[in-house]
C-alpha positions in Angstrom: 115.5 60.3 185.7 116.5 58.5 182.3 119.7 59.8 181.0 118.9 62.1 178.0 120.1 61.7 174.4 119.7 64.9 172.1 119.6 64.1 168.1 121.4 67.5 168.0 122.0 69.6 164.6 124.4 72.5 165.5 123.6 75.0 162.3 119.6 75.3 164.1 118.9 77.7 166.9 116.3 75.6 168.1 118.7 72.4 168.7 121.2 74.9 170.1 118.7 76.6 172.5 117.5 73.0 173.9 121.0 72.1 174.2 121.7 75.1 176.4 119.1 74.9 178.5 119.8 71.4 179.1 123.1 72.1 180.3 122.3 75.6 182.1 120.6 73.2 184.4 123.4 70.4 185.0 121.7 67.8 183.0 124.3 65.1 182.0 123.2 64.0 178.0 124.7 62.1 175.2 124.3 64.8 172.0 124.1 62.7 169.1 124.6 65.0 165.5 122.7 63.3 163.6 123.9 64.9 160.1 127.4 63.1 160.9 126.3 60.2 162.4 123.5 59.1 160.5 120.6 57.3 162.1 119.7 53.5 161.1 116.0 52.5 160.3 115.9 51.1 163.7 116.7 53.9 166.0 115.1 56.3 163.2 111.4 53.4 164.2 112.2 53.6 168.0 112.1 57.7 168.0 109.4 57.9 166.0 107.3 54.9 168.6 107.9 57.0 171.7 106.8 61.0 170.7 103.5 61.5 171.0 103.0 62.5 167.9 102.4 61.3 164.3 104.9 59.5 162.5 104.8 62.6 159.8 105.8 65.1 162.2 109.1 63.7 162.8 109.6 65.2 158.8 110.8 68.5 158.4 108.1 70.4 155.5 110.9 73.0 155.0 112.9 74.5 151.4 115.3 71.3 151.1 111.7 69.1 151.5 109.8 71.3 148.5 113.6 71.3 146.3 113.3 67.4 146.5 109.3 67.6 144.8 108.2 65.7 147.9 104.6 65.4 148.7 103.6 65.7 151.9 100.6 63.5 151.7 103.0 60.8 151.3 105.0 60.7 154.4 102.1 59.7 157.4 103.0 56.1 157.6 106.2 55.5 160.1 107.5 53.1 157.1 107.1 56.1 154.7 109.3 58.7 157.4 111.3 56.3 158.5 112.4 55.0 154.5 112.6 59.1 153.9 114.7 59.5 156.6 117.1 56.9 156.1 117.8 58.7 152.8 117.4 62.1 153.8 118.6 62.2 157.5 118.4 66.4 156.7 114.8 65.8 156.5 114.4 64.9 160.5 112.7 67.8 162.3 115.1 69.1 165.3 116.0 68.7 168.4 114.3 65.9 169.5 115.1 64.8 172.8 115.0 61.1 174.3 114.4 60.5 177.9 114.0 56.5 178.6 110.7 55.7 176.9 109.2 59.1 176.2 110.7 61.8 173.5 109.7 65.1 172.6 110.4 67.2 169.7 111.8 70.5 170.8 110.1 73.0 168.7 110.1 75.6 170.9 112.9 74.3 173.0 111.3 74.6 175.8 109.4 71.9 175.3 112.2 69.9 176.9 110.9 70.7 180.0 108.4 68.1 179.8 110.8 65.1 179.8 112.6 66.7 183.1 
């Protein structure tokens, strides 16, 4: 198995919870906070290439997203997230969790399961 890296944000109880479980079973991973270690438009294009999701959903929708005026329907391109989250690293929805060439967001956190 790929050695794990978790974009971690201590302050959420999801990241928290994936961390935990990750550990409760032994799992060596390099925890990366992203808040104080901001991520670079590269590694910010890499995550984004291997979820399985859209580009968009790597945006948190929350309270500091609506205080900013953002629109929604303007973040769906990966250029689009990954320029937003360059400037608002905040923004990134947490934990996501990298495992070689696959990642997951972890919203519930067991949903890091699927990359053991």
């Amino acid at each position: 198995m790929a050695r794990l890296t978790l974009y971690h944000h201590p302050g959420c109880s999801k990241s928290r919870g994936a961390l935990e479980m990750l550990r409760a079973r032994g799992i060596e991973l390099d925890v990366v906070e992203y808040l104080e270690r901001p991520l670079d438009r590269e590694a910010l294009t890499r995550i984004a290439n291997l979820l399985p999701d859209a580009p968009d959903a790597l945006v948190r929708k929350d309270r500091q997203f609506e205080r900013l005026g953002l629109d929604p329907g303007g973040y769906q391109t990966l250029d689009a997230v990954v320029d937003l989250l360059v400037e608002h690293p905040e923004l990134m929805q947490r934990p996501i969790v990298v495992a070689g060439d696959r990642a997951r967001i972890c919203r519930p956190p067991e949903e890091v399961l699927a990359l053991l």
